[in-house]
C-alpha positions in Angstrom: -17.1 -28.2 9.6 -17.0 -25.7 6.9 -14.1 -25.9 4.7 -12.5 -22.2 4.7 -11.2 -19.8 1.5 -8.2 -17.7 3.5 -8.7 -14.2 2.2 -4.5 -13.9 0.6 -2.1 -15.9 1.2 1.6 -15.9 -0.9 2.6 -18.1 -3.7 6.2 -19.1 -2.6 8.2 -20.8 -5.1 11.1 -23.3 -6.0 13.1 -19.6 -7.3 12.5 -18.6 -3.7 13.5 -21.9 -2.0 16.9 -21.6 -4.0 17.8 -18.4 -3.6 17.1 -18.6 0.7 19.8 -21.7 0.2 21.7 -19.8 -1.4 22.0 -17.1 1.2 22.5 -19.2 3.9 25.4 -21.0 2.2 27.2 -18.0 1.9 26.6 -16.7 5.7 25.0 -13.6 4.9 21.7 -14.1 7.0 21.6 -10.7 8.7 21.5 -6.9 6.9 24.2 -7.7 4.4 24.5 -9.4 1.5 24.3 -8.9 -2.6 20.6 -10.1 -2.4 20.2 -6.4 -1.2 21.8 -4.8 -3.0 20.2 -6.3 -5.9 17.1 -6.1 -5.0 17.0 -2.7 -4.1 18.5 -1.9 -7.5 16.3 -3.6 -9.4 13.0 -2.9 -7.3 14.1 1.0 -8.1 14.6 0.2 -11.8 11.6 -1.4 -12.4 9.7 1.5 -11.0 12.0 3.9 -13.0 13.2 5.6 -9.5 17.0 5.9 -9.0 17.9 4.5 -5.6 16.3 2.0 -3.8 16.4 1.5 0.2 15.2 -1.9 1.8 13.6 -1.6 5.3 12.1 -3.9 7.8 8.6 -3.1 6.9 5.8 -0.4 5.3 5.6 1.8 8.0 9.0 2.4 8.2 9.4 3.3 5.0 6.8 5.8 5.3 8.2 7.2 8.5 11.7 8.0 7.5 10.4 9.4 4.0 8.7 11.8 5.5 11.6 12.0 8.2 13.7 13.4 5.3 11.5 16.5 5.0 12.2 17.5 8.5 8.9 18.4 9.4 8.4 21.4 12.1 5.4 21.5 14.5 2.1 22.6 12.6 3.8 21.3 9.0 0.7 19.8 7.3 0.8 16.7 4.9 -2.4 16.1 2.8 -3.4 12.4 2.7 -6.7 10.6 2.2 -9.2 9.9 4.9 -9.5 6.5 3.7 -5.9 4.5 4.5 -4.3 2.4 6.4 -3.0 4.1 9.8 0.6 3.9 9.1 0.2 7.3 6.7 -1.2 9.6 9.4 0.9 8.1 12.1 4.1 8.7 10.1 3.1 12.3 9.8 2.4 12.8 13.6 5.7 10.9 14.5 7.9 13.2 12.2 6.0 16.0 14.2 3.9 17.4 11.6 -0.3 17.3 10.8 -2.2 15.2 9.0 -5.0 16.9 6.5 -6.9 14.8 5.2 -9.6 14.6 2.0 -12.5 12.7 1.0 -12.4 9.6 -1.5 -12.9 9.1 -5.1 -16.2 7.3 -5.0 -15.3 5.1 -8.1 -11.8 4.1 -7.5 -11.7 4.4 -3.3 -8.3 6.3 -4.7 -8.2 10.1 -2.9 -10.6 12.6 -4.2 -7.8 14.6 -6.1 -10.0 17.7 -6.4 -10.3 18.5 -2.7 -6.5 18.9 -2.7 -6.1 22.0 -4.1 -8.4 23.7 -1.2 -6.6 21.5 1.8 -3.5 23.5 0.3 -2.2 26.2 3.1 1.8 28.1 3.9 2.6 25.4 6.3 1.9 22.6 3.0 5.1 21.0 2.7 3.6 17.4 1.0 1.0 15.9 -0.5 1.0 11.7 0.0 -1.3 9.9 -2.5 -2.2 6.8 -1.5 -2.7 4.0 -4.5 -5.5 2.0 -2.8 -6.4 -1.4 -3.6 -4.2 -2.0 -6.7 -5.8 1.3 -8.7 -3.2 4.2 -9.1 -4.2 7.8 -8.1 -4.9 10.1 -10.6 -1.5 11.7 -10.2 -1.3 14.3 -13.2 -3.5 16.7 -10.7 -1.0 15.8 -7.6 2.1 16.5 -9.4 0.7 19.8 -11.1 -0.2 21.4 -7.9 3.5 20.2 -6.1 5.2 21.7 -8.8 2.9 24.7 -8.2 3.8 24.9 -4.7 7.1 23.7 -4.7 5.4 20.1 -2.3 7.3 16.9 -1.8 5.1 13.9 -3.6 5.7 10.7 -0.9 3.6 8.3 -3.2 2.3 5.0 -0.8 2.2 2.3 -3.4 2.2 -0.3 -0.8 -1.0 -1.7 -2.5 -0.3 -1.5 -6.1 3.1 -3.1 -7.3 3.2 -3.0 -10.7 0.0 -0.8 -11.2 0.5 2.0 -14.0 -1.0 5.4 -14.7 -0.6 6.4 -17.8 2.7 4.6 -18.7 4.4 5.1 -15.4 4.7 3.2 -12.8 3.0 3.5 -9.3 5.7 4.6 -7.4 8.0 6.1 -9.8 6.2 9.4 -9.9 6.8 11.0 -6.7 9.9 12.5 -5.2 9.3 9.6 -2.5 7.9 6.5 -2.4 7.3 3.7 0.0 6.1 0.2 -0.6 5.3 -2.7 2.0 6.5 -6.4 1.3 4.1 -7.9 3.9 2.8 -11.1 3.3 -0.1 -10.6 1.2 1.3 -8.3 -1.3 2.2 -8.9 -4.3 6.0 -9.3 -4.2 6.2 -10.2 -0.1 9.6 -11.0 2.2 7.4 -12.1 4.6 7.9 -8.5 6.6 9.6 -6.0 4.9 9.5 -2.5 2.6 11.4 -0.1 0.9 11.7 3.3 -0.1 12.2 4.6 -3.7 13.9 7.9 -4.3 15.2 10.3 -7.4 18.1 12.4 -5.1 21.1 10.6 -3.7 21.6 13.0 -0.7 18.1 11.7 0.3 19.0 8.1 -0.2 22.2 8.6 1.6 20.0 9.6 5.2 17.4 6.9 4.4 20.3 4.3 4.5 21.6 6.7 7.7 18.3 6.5 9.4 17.3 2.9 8.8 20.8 2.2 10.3 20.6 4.0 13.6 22.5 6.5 12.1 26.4 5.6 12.1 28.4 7.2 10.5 30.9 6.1 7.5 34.0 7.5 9.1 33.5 7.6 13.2 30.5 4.7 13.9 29.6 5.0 16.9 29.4 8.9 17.1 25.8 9.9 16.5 24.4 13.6 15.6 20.5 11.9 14.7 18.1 9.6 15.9 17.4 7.2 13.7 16.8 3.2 14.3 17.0 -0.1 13.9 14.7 -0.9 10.1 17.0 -2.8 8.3 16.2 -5.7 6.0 17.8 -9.5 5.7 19.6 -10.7 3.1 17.2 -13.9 3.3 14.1 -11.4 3.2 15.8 -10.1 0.4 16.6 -13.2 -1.6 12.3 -14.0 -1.5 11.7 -10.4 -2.6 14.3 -10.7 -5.5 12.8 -13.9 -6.7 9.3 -12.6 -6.5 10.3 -9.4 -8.4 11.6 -12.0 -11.4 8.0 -13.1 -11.6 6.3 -9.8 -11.1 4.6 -9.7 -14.4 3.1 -13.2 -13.9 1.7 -12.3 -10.5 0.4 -9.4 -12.1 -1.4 -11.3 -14.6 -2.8 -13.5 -11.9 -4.5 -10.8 -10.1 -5.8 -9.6 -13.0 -7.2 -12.8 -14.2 -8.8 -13.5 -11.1 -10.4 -10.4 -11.0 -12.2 -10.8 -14.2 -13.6 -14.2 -13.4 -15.2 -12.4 -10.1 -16.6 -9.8 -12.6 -17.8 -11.9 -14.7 -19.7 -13.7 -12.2 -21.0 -10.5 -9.8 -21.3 -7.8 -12.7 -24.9 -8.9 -13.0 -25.6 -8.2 -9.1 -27.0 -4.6 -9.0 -26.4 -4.1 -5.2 -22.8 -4.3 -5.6 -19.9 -2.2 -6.5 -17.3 -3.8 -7.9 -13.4 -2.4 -8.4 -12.6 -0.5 -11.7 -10.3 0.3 -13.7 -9.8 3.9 -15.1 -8.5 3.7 -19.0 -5.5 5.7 -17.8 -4.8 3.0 -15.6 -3.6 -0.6 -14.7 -4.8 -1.7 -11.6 -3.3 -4.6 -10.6 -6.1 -5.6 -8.3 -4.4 -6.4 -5.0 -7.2 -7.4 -3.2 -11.0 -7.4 -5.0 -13.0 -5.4 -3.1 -17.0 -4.6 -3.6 -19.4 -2.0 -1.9 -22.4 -3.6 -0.7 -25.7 -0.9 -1.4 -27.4 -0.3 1.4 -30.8 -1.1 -0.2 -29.8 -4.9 1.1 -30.3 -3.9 4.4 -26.7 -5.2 5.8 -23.8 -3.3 6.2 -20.3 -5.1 5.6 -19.9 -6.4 9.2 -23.4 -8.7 8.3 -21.9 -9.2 4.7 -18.7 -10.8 6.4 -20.3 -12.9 8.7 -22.9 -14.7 6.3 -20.2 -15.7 3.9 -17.8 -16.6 6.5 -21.4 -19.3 7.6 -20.4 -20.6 4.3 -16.5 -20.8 4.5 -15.3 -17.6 2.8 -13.4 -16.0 4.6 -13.1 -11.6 3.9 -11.5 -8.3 5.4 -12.9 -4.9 6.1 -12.3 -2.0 4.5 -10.1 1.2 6.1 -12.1 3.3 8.6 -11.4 6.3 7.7 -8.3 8.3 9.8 -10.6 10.8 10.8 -13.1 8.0 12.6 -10.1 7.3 14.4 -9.8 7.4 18.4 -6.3 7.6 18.7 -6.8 10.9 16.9 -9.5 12.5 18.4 -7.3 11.6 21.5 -4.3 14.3 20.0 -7.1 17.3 18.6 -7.1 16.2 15.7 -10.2 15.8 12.8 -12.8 17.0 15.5 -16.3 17.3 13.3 -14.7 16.5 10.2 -16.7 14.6 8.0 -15.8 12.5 5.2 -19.4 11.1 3.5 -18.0 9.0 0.9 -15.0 7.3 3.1 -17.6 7.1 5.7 -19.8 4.9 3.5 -17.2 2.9 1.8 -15.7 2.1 5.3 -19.0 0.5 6.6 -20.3 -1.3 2.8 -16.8 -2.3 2.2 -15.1 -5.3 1.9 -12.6 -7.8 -0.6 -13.4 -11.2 -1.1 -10.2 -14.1 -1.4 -7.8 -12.5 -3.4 -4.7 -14.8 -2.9 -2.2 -15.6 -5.4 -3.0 -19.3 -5.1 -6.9 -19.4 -5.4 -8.2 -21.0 -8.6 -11.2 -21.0 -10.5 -13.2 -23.7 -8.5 -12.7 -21.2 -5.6 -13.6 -18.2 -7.1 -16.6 -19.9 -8.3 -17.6 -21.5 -5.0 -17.1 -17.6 -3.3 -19.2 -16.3 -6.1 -21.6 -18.7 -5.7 -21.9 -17.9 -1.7 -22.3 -14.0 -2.8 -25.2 -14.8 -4.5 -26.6 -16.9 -2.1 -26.4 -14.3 0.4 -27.6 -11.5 -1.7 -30.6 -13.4 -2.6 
């Protein structure tokens, strides 16, 4: 039996362990607790945003940032094709319509010069996704918001502690959401939060993640909102991961240069890059497999899996989506470079535990196959 590489799994340490004691000693297990508080300040802080509000996961936060902009029917959001479902399905839930644009074919990253043209009266946001670990070129996104008077919900759900050009992913937007899911960076296990610069809009993101009670009569209700609070427990993980954030970083980073040292001489791959306005904090390593090789990333993934590394697929892009042709929307729209990354795409083990005998045994598999 063929001894497996998981694709990214957590590093959970003894800082972890001690502050989850800690929690349960004082009884504050549920939605309470200083370890929220603290870190929702100091998540905000470190991405230079003012207020910080924990939820129970990434598409949560996404849903009741855009919630906030109380969206009418036919309001359009501009988003990437290539993503992760929760983005287009937050827009459809608060009512409004997804618009999609193509990728950047270097950093997977949306193609910021389609935006302009997506751009129409009913615009009321533009949501940049920061895919992979690489940031979005933002200076475009924000020039055209302030242009149109657009929100900016930034996704940085992928790229904690990713910078463009000295800021922060994350702290450049009006909004912005990040997941705490198990393989990101800084996990809780399940878990997000959403980042904000106005206190009014912090004040209903605390109202809507709390099924919207109010201070003074609780139980008497003039919204809808729900049930997307965090623990305290959750909390006290994320709060120790955050301490180490820098380190993590690091790690990511290392790890990705000993993959390119070791595939940058394989001319049938794309590898990840790094723009010099940018940090990426590699999240996850992904590669484009050419299609001169004659496989696609579905063949990719099942020869290296024959030889114990395990991988994931790239998005399919929203517009490739059933669900969506289902509700009229993205009918013939086209998408070439998504469309290709989707179906040569994948990442290779990028877990915060894997070491340099792994990398090179993965690397080694690669080349095997390719050969």
């Amino acid at each position: 039996m063929v001894d497996i590489i998981p694709v990214n799994e957590p590093f959970i340490g003894e800082q972890e362990v001690r502050f989850v004691l800690e929690c349960l000693r004082t009884g504050w297990i549920s939605s309470e607790g200083h370890f929220i508080r603290e870190f929702e300040e100091r998540w905000a802080a470190y991405c230079d945003m003012a207020h910080g509000v924990a939820v129970s996961n990434g598409t949560v936060a996404l849903e009741i940032a855009l919630a906030c902009l109380d969206l009418q029917p036919g309001d359009e959001i501009i988003l990437p094709t290539f993503t992760i479902i929760s983005c287009a399905q937050a827009v459809t839930r608060n009512g409004g319509r997804p618009v999609l644009v193509d990728s950047d074919p270097y950093t997977w990253c949306m193609d910021v010069d389609q935006v302009a043209a997506k751009i129409t009266p009913r615009t009321r946001a533009i949501m940049p996704v920061h895919m992979y670990g690489h940031p979005v070129d933002m200076d475009p996104i924000l020039e055209l918001a302030e242009r149109y008077n657009l929100t900016v919900v930034e996704d940085a759900a992928e790229a904690h502690g990713a910078i463009y050009k000295g800021r922060k992913c994350g702290g450049m937007g009006h909004l912005s959401c990040f997941s705490f899911y198990a393989n990101k960076i800084i996990t809780t296990g399940e878990g997000g939060m959403v980042l904000a610069q106005d206190a009014r809009q912090a004040e209903r993101l605390r109202s809507l993640r709390n099924l919207c009670f109010q201070k003074e009569r609780r139980f008497y209700h003039t919204e809808l909102g729900g049930n997307y609070r965090l623990t305290n427990l959750q909390a006290a993980v994320g709060l120790a991961q955050l301490e180490r954030i820098e380190e993590s970083v690091s790690k990511k980073r290392w790890m990705a240069g000993e993959y390119n040292k070791r595939l940058s001489a394989l001319p049938m791959l794309q590898l990840p890059v790094e723009q010099p306005w940018a940090r990426n904090v590699y999240w996850m390593y992904g590669l484009v497999l050419d299609e001169s090789t004659g496989m696609d990333s579905v063949e990719f993934a099942r020869r290296l899996a024959e030889k114990g590394v395990m991988t994931r697929p790239f998005f399919l892009g929203m517009h490739e989506q059933p669900v969506f042709h289902s509700m009229g929307l993205f009918q013939g729209e086209c998408y070439p470079v998504a469309e290709r990354i989707a179906r040569q795409g994948l990442y290779l083990p990028s877990g915060m535990t894997l070491g340099e005998a792994q990398i090179e045994r993965v690397c080694q598999a690669v080349h095997e196959v390719l050969s």
